[in-house]
N, C-alpha and C positions, 0 to 999 in steps of 0.2 A: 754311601753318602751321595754318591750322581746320581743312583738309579731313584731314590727318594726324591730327591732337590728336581730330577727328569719328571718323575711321576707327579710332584707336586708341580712343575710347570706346564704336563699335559693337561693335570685336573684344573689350573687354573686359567688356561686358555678354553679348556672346553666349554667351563660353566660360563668364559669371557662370553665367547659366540652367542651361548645359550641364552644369554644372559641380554645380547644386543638384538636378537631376532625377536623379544617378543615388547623390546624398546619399540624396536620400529614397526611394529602391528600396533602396539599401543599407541603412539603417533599417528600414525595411519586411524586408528579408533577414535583418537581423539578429535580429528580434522574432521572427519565423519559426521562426527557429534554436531562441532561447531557447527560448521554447515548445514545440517538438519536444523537445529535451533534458530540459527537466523534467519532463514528463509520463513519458517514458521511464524517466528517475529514481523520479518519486513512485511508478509503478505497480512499479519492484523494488520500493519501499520498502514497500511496502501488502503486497505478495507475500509479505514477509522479516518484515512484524509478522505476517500471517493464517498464516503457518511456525511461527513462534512460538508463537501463541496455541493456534494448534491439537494443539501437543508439548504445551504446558503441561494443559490439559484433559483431553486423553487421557491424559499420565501423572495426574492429580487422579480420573480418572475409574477408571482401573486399581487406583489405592492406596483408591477406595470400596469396588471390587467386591471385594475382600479381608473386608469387613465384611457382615455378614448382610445378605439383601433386594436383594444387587445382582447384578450378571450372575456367572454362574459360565463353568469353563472355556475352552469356543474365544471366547465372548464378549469374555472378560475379558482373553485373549490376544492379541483384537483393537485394545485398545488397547492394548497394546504396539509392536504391528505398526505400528499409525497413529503412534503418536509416534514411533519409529525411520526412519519412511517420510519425517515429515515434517521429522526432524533433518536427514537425509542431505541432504533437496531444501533446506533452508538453509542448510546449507556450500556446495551447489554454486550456490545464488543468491548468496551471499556474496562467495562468488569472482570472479562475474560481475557485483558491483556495483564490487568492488574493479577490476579488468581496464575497468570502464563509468569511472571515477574517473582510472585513470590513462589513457586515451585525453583524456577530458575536460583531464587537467593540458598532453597533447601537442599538443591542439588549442586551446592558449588559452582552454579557457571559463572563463567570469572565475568565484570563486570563489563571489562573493553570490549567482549562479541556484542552488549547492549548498545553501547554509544558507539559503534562503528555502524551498527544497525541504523541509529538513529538520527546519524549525521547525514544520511544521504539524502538528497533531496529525491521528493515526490515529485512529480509533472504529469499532469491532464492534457491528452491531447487537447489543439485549438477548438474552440463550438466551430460548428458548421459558419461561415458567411454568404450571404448572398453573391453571386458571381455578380464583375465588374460591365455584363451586359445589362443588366438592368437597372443597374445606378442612374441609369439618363433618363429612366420614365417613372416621372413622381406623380403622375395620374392613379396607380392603383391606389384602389380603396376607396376612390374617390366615385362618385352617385356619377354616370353619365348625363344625366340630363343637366346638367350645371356645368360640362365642360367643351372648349368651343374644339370643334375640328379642325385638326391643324393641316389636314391631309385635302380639307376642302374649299 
């Protein structure tokens, strides 16, 4: 009766072990997973704000050059082209975030790796500024022969 009750507590510890080592490779698998999925997610996501940002700009930058001092013509045409270029690639990243979302609902990914995804804020570095040396000279741009020499 021990050597059974002994046998049945080695076979029940064994399969215990056996039982915990491919727990924690499936954890480990599973960590895996997440992490591949949300980067794959976040970097649509960055893709589909830097789409955005960059429509917005270029048309802000189009509706300047309408106003004296800014680019004229094929210039100004060109941001048309860029924000049109870049509308069209964010409907069709859109699609394939939407198409990413529903494989994701087919393959069980639980729904928190999305909104942990989605909760993080985006940021664009600063635009370029002009440096704080030439804030003092509002002469450029300006026709020289209409302006008076101040050095003379």
């Amino acid at each position: 009766m021990i050597r059974i009750l002994g046998s049945i507590l080695v076979m029940a510890l064994a399969f215990g072990t056996i039982a915990v080592a491919p727990a924690a490779a499936q954890g480990d698998a599973l960590e895996q997973q997440k992490d591949s999925w949300q980067n794959e997610y976040r970097s649509m996501l960055r893709k589909a704000a830097h789409l955005e940002h960059t429509a917005e700009v270029s048309r802000e930058n189009y509706a300047r050059a309408q106003r004296r001092n800014y680019p004229r013509g094929g210039a100004r045409q060109q941001f048309l082209i860029e924000a049109d270029k870049a509308e069209k690639q964010l409907a069709d990243l859109k699609e394939e975030i939407d198409g990413f979302l529903t494989d994701a609902r087919r393959n069980a990914i639980p729904p928190h790796w999305r909104y942990s995804v989605e909760d993080e804020d985006i940021t664009f570095a600063p635009a370029a500024t002009a440096s704080d040396d030439d804030a003092g000279d509002d002469r450029e741009g300006r026709n020289p022969l209409y302006l008076k020499d101040d050095d003379a």
